[in-house]
C-alpha positions in Angstrom: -5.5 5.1 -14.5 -4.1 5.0 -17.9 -4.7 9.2 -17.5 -2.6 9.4 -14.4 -0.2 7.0 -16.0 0.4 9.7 -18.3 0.8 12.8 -15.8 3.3 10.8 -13.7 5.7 10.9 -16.8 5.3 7.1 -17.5 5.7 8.3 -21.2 7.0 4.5 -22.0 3.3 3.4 -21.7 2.1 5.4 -24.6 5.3 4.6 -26.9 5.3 0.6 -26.3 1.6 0.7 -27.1 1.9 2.7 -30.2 4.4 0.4 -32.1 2.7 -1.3 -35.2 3.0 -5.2 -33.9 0.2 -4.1 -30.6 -3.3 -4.9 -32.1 -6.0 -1.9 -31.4 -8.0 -4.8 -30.0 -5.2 -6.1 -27.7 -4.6 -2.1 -26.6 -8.2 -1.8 -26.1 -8.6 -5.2 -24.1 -5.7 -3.7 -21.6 -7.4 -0.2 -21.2 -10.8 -2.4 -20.3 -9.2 -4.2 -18.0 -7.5 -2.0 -16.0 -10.3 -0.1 -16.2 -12.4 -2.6 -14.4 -9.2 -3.2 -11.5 -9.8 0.4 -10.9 -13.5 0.1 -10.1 -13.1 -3.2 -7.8 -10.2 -1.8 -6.2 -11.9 1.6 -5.6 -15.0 0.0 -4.7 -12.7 -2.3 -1.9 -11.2 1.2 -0.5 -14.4 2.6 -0.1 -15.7 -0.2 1.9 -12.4 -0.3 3.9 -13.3 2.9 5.0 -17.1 2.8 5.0 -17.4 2.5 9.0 -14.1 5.2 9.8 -16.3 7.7 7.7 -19.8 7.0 9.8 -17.4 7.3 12.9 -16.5 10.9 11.2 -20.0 12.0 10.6 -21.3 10.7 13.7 -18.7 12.9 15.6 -20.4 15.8 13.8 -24.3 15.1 14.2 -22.8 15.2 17.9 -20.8 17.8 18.2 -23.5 20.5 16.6 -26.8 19.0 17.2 -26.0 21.2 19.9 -25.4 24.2 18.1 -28.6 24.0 15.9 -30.9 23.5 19.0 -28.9 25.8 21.7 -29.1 23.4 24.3 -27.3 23.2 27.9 -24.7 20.9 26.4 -23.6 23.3 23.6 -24.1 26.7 26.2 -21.4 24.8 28.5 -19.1 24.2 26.2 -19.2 28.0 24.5 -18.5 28.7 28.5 -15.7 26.9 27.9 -14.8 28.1 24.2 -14.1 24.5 23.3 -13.7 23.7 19.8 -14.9 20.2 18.8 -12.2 18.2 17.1 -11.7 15.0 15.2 -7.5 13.4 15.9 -7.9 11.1 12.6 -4.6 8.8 12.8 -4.2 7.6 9.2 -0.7 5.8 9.8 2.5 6.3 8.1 1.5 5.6 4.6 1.0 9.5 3.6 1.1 9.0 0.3 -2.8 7.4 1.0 -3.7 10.3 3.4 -5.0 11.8 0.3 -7.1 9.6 -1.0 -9.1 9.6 2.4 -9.4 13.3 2.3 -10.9 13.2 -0.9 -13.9 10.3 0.4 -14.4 12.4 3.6 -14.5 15.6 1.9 -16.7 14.1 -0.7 -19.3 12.6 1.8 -19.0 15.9 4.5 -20.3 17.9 1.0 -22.6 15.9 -0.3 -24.6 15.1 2.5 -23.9 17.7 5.6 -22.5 20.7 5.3 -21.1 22.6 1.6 -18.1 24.6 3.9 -15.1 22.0 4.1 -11.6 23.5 3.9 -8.8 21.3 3.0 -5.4 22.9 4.6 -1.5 21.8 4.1 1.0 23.1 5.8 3.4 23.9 3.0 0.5 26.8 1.7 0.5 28.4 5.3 3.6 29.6 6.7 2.0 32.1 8.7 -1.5 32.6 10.3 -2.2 35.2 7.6 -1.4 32.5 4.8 -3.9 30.2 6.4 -6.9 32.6 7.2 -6.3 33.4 3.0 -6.3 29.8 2.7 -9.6 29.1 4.5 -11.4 31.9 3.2 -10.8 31.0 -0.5 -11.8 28.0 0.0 -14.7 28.4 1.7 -15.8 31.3 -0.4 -14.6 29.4 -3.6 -12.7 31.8 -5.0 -8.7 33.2 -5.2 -8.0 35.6 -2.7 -4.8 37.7 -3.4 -2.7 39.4 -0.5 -3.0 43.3 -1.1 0.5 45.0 -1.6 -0.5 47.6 0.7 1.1 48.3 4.4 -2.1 46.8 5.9 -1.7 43.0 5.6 -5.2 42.4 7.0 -6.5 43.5 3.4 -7.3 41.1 0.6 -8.2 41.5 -3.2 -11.2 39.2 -3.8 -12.2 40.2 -7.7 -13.5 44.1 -7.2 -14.2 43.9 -3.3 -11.8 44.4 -0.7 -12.4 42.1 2.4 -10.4 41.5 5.6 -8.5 38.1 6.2 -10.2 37.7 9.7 -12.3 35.6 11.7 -14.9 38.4 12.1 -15.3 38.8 8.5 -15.4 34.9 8.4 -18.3 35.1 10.6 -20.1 37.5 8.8 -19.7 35.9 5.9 -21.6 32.5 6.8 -24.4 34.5 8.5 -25.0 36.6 5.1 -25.2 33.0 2.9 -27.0 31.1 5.9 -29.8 34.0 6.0 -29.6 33.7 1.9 -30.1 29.9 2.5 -32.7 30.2 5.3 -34.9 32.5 2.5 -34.4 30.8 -0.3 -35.1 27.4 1.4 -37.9 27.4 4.2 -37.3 25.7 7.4 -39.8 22.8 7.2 -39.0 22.5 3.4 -35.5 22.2 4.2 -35.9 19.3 7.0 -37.4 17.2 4.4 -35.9 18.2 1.2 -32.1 19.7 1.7 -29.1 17.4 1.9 -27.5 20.3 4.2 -28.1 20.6 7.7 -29.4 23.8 9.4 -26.8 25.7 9.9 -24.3 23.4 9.4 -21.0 23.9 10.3 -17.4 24.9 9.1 -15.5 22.1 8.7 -11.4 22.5 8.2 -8.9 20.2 7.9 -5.5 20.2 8.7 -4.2 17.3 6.2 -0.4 16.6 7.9 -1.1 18.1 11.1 2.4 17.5 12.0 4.2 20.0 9.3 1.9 22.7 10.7 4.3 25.3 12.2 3.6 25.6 16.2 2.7 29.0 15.9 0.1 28.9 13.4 -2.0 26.0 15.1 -1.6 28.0 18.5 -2.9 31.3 16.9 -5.9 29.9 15.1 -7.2 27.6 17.7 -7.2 30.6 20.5 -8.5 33.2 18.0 -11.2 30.3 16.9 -11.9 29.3 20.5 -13.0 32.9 21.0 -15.9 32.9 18.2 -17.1 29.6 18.3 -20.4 31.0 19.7 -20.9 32.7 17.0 -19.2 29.9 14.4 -20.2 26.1 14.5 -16.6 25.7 13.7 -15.5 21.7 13.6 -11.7 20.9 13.4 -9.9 17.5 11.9 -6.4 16.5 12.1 -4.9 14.1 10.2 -2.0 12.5 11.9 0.6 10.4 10.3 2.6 9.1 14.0 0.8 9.0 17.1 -2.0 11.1 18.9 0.2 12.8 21.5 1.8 14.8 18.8 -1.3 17.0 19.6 -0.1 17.7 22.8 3.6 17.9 21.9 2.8 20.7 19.6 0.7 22.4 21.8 1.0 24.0 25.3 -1.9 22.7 27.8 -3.1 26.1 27.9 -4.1 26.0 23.9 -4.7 22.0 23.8 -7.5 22.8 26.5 -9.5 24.9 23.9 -10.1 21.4 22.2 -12.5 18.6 22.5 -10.9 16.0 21.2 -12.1 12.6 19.9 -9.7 9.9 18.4 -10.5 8.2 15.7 -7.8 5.3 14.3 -8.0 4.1 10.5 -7.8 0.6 9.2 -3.6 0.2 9.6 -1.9 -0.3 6.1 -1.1 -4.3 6.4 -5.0 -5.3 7.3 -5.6 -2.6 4.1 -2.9 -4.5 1.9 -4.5 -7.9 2.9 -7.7 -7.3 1.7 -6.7 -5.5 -1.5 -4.4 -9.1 -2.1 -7.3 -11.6 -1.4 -10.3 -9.8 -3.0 -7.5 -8.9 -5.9 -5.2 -12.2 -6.6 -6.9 -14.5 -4.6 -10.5 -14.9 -6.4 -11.4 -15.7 -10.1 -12.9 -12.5 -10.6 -9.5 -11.6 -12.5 -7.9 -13.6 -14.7 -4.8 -12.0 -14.0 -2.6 -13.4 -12.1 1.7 -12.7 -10.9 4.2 -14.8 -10.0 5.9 -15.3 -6.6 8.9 -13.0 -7.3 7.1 -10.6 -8.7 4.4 -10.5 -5.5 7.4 -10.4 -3.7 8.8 -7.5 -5.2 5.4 -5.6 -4.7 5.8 -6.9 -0.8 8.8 -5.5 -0.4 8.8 -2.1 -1.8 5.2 -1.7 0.8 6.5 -3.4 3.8 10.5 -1.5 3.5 9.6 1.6 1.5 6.4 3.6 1.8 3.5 1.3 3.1 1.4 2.9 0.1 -1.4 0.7 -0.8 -1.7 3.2 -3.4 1.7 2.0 -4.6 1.3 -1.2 -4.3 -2.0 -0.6 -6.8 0.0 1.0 -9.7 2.8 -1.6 -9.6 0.2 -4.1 -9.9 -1.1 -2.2 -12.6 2.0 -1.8 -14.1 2.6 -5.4 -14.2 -0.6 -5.7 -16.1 0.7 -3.4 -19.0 4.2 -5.3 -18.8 2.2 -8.3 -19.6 0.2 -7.3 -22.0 3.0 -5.8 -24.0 5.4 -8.6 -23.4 3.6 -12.0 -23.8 1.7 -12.6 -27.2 -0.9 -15.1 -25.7 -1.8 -12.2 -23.1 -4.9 -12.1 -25.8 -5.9 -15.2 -23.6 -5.8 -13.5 -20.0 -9.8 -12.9 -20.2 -12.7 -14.2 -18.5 -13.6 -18.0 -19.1 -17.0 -17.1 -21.2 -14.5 -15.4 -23.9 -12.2 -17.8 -23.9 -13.4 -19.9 -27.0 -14.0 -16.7 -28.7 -10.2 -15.6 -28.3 -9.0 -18.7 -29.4 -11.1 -19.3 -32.4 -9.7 -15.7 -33.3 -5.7 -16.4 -32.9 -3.5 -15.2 -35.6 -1.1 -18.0 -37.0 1.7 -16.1 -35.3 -0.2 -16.7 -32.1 -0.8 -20.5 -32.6 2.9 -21.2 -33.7 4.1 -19.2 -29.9 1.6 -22.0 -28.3 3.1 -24.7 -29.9 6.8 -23.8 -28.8 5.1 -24.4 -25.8 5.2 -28.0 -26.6 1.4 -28.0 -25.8 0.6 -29.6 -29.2 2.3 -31.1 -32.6 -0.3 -30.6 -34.9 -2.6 -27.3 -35.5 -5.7 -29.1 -36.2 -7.0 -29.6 -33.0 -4.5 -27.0 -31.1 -7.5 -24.4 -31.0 -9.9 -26.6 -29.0 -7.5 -28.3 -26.6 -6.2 -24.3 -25.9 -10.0 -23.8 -25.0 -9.3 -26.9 -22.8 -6.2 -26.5 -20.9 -7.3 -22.3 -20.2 -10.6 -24.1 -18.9 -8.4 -26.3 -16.5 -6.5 -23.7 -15.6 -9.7 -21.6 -14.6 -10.8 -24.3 -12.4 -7.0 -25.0 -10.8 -7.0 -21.5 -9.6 -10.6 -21.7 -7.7 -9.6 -25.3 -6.2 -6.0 -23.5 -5.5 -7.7 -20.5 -3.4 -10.2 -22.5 -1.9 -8.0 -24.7 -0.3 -5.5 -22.2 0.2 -7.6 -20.8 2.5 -8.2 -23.7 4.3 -4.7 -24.3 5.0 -4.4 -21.1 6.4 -7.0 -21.9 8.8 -4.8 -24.3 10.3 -1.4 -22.6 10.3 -2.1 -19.0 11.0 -3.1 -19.6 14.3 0.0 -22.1 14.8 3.4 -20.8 17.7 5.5 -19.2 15.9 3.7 -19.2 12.5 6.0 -21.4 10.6 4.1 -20.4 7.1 3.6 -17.1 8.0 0.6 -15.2 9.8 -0.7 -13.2 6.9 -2.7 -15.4 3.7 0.0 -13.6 1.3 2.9 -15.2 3.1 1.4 -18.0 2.3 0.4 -17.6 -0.9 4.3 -16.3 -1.9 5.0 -20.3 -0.1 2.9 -22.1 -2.7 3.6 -20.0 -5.7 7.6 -20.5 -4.9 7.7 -24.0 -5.2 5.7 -27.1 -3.5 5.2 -26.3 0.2 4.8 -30.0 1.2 8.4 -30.3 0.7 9.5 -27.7 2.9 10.6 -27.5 6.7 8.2 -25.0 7.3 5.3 -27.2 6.2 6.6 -30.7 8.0 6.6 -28.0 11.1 3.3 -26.9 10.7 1.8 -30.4 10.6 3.7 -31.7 13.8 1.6 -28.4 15.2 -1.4 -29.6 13.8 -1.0 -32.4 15.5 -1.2 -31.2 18.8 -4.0 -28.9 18.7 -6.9 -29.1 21.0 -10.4 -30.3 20.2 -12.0 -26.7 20.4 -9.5 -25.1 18.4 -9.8 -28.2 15.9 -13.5 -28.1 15.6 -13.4 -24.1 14.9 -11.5 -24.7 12.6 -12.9 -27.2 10.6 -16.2 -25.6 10.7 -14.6 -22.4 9.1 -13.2 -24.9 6.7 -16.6 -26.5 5.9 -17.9 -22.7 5.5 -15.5 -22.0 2.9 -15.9 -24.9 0.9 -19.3 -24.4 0.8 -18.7 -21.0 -0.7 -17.6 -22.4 -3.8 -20.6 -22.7 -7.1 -19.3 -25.7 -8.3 -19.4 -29.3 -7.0 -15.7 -30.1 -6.9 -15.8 -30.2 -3.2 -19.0 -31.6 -2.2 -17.7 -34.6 -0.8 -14.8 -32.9 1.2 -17.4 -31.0 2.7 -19.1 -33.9 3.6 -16.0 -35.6 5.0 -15.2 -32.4 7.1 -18.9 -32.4 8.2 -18.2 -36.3 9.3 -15.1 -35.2 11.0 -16.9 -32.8 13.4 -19.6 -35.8 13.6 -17.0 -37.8 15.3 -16.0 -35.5 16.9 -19.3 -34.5 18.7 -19.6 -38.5 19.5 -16.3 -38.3 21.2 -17.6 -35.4 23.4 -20.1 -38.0 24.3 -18.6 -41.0 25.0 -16.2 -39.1 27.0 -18.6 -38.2 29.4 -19.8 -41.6 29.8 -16.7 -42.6 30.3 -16.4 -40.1 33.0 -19.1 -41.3 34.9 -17.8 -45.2 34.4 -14.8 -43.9 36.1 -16.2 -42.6 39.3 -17.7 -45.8 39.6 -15.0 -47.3 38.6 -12.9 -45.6 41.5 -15.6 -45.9 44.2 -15.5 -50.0 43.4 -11.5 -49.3 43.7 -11.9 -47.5 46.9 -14.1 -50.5 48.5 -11.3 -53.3 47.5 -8.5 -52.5 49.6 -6.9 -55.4 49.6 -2.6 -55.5 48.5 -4.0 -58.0 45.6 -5.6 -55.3 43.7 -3.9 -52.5 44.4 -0.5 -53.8 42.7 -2.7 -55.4 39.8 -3.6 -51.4 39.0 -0.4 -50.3 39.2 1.0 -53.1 37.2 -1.9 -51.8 34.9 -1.1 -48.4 35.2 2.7 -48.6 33.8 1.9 -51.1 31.0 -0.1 -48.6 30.0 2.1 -46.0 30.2 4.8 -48.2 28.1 2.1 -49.2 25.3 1.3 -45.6 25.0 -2.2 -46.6 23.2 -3.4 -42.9 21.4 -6.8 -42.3 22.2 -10.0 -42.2 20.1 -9.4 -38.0 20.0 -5.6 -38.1 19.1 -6.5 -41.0 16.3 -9.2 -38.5 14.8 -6.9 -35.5 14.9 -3.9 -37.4 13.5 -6.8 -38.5 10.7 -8.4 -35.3 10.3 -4.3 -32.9 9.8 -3.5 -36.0 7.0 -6.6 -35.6 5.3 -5.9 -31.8 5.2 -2.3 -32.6 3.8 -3.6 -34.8 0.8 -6.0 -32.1 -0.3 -2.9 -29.5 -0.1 -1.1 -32.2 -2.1 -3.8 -32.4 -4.8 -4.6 -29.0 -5.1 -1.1 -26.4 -3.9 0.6 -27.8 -7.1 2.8 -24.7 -8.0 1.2 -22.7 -10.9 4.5 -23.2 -13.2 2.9 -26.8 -13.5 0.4 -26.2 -15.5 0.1 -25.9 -18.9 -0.3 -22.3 -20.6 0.3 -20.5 -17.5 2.6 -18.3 -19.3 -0.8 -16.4 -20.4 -2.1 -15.2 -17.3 0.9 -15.4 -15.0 3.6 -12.5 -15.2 6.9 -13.8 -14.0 9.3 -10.9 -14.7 10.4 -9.5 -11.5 13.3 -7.7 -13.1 11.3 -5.4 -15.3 9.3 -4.6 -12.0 12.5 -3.7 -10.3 14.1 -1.4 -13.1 10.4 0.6 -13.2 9.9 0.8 -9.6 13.3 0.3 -7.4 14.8 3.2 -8.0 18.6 3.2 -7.9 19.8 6.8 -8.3 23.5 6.1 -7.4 24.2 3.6 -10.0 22.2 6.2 -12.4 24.5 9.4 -11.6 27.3 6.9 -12.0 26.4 5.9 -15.7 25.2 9.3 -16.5 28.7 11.1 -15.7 30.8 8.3 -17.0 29.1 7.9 -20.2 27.0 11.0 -20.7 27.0 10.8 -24.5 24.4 7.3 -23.3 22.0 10.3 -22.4 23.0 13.2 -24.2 22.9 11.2 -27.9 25.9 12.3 -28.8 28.2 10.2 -29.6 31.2 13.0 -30.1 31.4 12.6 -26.2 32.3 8.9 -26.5 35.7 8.1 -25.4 37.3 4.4 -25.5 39.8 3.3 -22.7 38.3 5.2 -20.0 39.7 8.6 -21.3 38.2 12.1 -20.3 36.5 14.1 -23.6 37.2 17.6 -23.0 33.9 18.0 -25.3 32.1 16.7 -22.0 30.4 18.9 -19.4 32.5 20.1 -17.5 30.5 18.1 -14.3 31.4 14.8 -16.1 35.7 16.3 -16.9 35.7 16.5 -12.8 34.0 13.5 -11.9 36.7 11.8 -13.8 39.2 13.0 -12.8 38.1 12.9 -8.8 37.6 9.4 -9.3 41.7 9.2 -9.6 42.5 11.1 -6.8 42.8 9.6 -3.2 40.3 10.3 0.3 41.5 13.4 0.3 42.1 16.0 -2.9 44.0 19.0 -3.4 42.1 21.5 -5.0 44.6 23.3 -6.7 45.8 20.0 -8.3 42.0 19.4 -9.1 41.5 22.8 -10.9 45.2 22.0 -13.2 43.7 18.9 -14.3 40.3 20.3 -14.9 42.1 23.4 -17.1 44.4 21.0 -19.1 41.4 18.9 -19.7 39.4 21.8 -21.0 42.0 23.8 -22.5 43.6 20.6 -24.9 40.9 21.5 -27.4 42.5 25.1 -28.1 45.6 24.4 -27.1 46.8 20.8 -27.6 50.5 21.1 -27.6 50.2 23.9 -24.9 52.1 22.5 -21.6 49.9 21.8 -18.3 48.9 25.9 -16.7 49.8 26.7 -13.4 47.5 28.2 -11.4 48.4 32.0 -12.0 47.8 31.6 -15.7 44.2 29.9 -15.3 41.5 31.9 -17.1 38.6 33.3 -15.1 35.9 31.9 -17.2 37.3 28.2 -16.7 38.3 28.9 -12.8 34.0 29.6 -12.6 33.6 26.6 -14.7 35.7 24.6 -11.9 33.9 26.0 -9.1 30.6 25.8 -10.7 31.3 21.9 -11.1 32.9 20.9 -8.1 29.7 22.4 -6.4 26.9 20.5 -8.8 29.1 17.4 -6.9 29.0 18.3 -3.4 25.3 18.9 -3.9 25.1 15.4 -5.5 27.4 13.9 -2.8 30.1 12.8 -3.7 32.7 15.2 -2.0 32.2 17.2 0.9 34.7 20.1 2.5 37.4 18.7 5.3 38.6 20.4 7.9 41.9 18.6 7.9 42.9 20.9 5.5 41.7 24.4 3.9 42.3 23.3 0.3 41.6 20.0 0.3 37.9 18.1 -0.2 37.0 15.0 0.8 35.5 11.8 -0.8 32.4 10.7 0.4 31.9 7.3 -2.5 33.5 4.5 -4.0 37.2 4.8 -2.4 36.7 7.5 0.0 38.0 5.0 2.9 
């Protein structure tokens, strides 16, 4: 991570981390740490899409068991030309498309066939481009188009060879006879991680960008050699399946045996990434509720990038390692007396502004302390976090939200037993039916029982009791039952007017009294016991003491790095330019023009005087008498006949670089006018 940190340009990482006050320990301690995110969260993705990859390679063994064995199944569908193909929705999150590629390439060469070809639609324009494409691949090297009149002819080192599906053909017979020599057949079954003759695999990574044409000519072309080429297809689809069929005419979509195959969506994928990530003790680490927030936002309104949603986390990480001097504390509990014994006097005097202690002789040991308390507060916190959203994600309405981050932002904000939301959810509670209440208190007893230590053994017991009772109620109701059908046929045998008003009388007193019954006494006991554990154990992390050294709180150091805001940017940059140029000769005071400026900055200026609409020829006077006051500063304003050529290309050349920015567009209201598109145009 901290390489790809650098080859996105994050150049900022490098220079914080190279200033004298960072320790080499505390820079080391960060790269080890993200170092170990990036395994767990790799190791999550993998699992996330463990089974969609089996799906993948089970559509294979299918589709060219076939092939290898020359069966009816495979003889019928060469009748047919059909090519087998895998429609692999991945979602809208593109950004991640590539990361998937790279696992199913990975598995497809490792264990079934070495020939996978990885195709975008930006390298083939043309069905030419993409036969070079595949071939290169596949043959693992370059291929360069010949210059000659024939385009069919290719450069491959010395040897010319045509860009055609023949010579593709020919091509994987020559290396599968090379294979078949070199490794024998029974040897092979046993010993090769290859299939015989295992097929061509090519994907088609943003199926939707491919240009009609091109799809259309190699699926027919391909169609009419499958015999002779166990050719496999995969297209990965961003929208929906039927963009197959948009792009292409029944006649062509018939030449493809399709199976759909859906990926995990991007929420479910951003759930588990958040509760096997922030929501466990595995990692110390730990942000704040604007800051998750932030993160939320810019997945859920921006790109649904898991991906993204990684490296801001990770970027939070180096923001709080850099920023917050008792980040030397954010470690695992079984180093924790060892970092504290180690603290710098610097580092002891920061956590006593924290008003944790007076004195310094004993401030080392109680920081062992309170870092141990805050270790356990954040397993009780998830523990019965997740209980509670047992109860409330299955609730009308979902009043604290449906997802476990939702939540989790709740708690973190302030404490949820004071809000609307939560007085809400408990009324719910109340009224939920026994099933529903058992399952869910069974779940509840399961994940209590999850946790090592013993700090819920006896709320595990008293959920265990609950369901008890609740299994005694499921029998005295029965008995019940049968003590009122005798209870009615003794009824039905008095049918005197004396006790038939004595059971109505008993009937509405009832009714008035409305005595809750044994069930609704239990549930109302069962929801309040649930509320005094959230009480005890949802306190807000700002609470506690010394959660400045695990928790990162600032949001607006996330938003500067990751919300983009190019508008206010180009605004600051052709205002003040000497702010990026360095030059402070460009630096003018009471919102005057520098004719030393570029001369994009001199017309942004002076556009931002004018009006909705603005007269070029007025535009281009100002812009010369700007430009001109260096050389001539006593010179009056030129008209347009004497404007120099070199500063008329100037004008143009800037008043272009702005409508390709823009902020000005032409108007057809009239010829020599422009129009404002920002910040006044109305």
């Amino acid at each position: 991570f901290f390489l790809s940190l650098l080859a996105e340009g994050m150049s900022w990482f490098r220079d914080r981390f190279s200033k004298a006050h960072i320790k080499k320990n505390k820079y080391k301690m960060l790269l080890t740490y993200i170092y170990e995110c990036s395994l767990c969260l790799q190791k999550i993705q993998e699992d996330l899409n463990k089974q969609l990859l089996e799906n993948l390679v089970g559509f294979l063994s299918r589709s060219h068991s076939d092939f290898q064995e020359k069966t009816t199944e495979w003889t019928c569908r060469m009748k047919f030309r059909e090519i087998p193909t895998a429609a692999l929705v991945l979602g809208v999150n593109v950004t991640d498309h590539d990361l998937t590629f790279r696992g199913l390439s990975g598995i497809l060469q490792d264990n079934i066939t070495p020939y996978v070809a990885l195709l975008e639609a930006k390298d083939c324009p043309g069905i030419k481009n993409l036969m070079q494409k595949l071939m290169g691949q596949l043959m693992k090297c370059d291929i360069d188009v010949d210059s000659l009149e024939d385009e069919d002819c290719v450069q491959v080192s010395q040897n010319r060879i045509r860009c055609s599906m023949s010579s593709l053909i020919s091509w994987y017979e020559s290396v599968k006879k090379k294979t078949d020599s070199e490794t024998p057949s029974k040897k092979r079954n046993s010993s090769s991680r290859h299939w015989q003759s295992p097929p061509v695999v090519v994907i088609f990574k943003d199926m939707e960008s491919f240009t009609t044409k091109v799809l259309q000519d190699f699926i027919v072309i391909s169609s009419q050699h499958i015999h002779e080429l166990p050719l496999v297809l995969i297209f990965g689809i961003a929208t929906s399946p039927m963009i197959i069929h948009r792009l292409l005419p029944h006649s062509v979509s018939s030449l493809l045996c399709i199976e759909l195959f859906q990926s995990l969506s991007c929420k479910e994928h951003l759930s588990t990434i958040i509760d096997k990530l922030l929501l466990t003790s595995q990692f110390p680490f730990k942000v704040g509720e604007k800051v998750l927030q932030v993160l939320i936002n810019i997945f859920l309104y921006h790109d649904f990038s898991v991906q993204n949603f990684i490296k801001g986390f990770q970027l939070c990480i180096v923001e709080h390692f850099y920023s917050q001097p008792l980040s030397v504390l954010c470690c695992q509990l079984v180093d924790t007396k060892k970092r504290a014994c180690s603290l710098s006097h610097d580092q002891c005097e920061n956590i006593r502004k924290l008003q944790v202690l007076s004195w310094l002789k004993r401030l080392k040991e109680e920081t062992v302390k309170l870092l141990e308390d805050l270790h356990v507060y954040h397993e009780n916190y998830v523990l019965i976090l997740r209980c509670l959203h047992v109860f409330t994600s299955s609730l009308p309405k979902y009043p604290l939200g449906k997802q476990i981050r939702e939540l989790h932002c709740a708690c973190l904000e302030n404490r949820v037993w004071e809000t609307e939301e939560y007085e809400s959810s408990l009324q719910l509670a109340r009224m939920l039916n026994k099933t529903d209440l058992v399952t869910m208190l069974q779940q509840c007893v399961e994940i209590l029982m999850s946790s090592s230590g013993k700090e819920f053994d006896k709320t595990s017991e008293k959920l265990k009791e609950f369901l008890t009772q609740f299994q005694n109620l499921e029998a005295e109701a029965s008995q019940e039952q049968d003590m009122s059908v005798l209870s009615q046929k003794e009824l039905q045998k008095k049918t005197d007017l004396y006790h038939l008003q004595k059971t109505l009388l008993e009937l509405k007193e009832s009714r008035r009294s409305k005595k809750l019954t044994k069930f609704e006494m239990l549930r109302f006991e069962v929801v309040d016991y649930i509320d005094s554990l959230v009480r005890k154990y949802l306190i807000p992390a700002d609470d506690r003491t010394l959660h400045e050294v695990v928790y990162f709180n600032t949001a607006s150091v996330l938003r500067e790095h990751l919300n983009a805001a190019p508008r206010t940017a180009l605004h600051t940059a052709l205002n003040n330019p000497h702010w990026y140029l360095k030059n402070q000769a460009l630096k003018c005071d009471g919102g005057g023009i520098s004719n030393k400026a570029p001369d994009i900055c001199i017309a942004y200026k002076l556009h931002l005087e004018c009006g909705r609409l603005i007269n070029l020829v007025d535009w281009l006077e100002a812009f010369s008498t700007v430009v001109m006051a260096a050389e001539e500063p006593n010179a009056d304003a030129a008209s347009s006949d004497q404007v120099d050529d070199t500063i008329h290309a100037r004008f143009i050349r800037a008043i272009s670089e702005l409508e390709l920015l823009g902020f000005i567009k032409p108007s057809k209201q009239k010829t020599d006018h422009v129009a404002r598109l920002t910040w006044g145009g109305c």
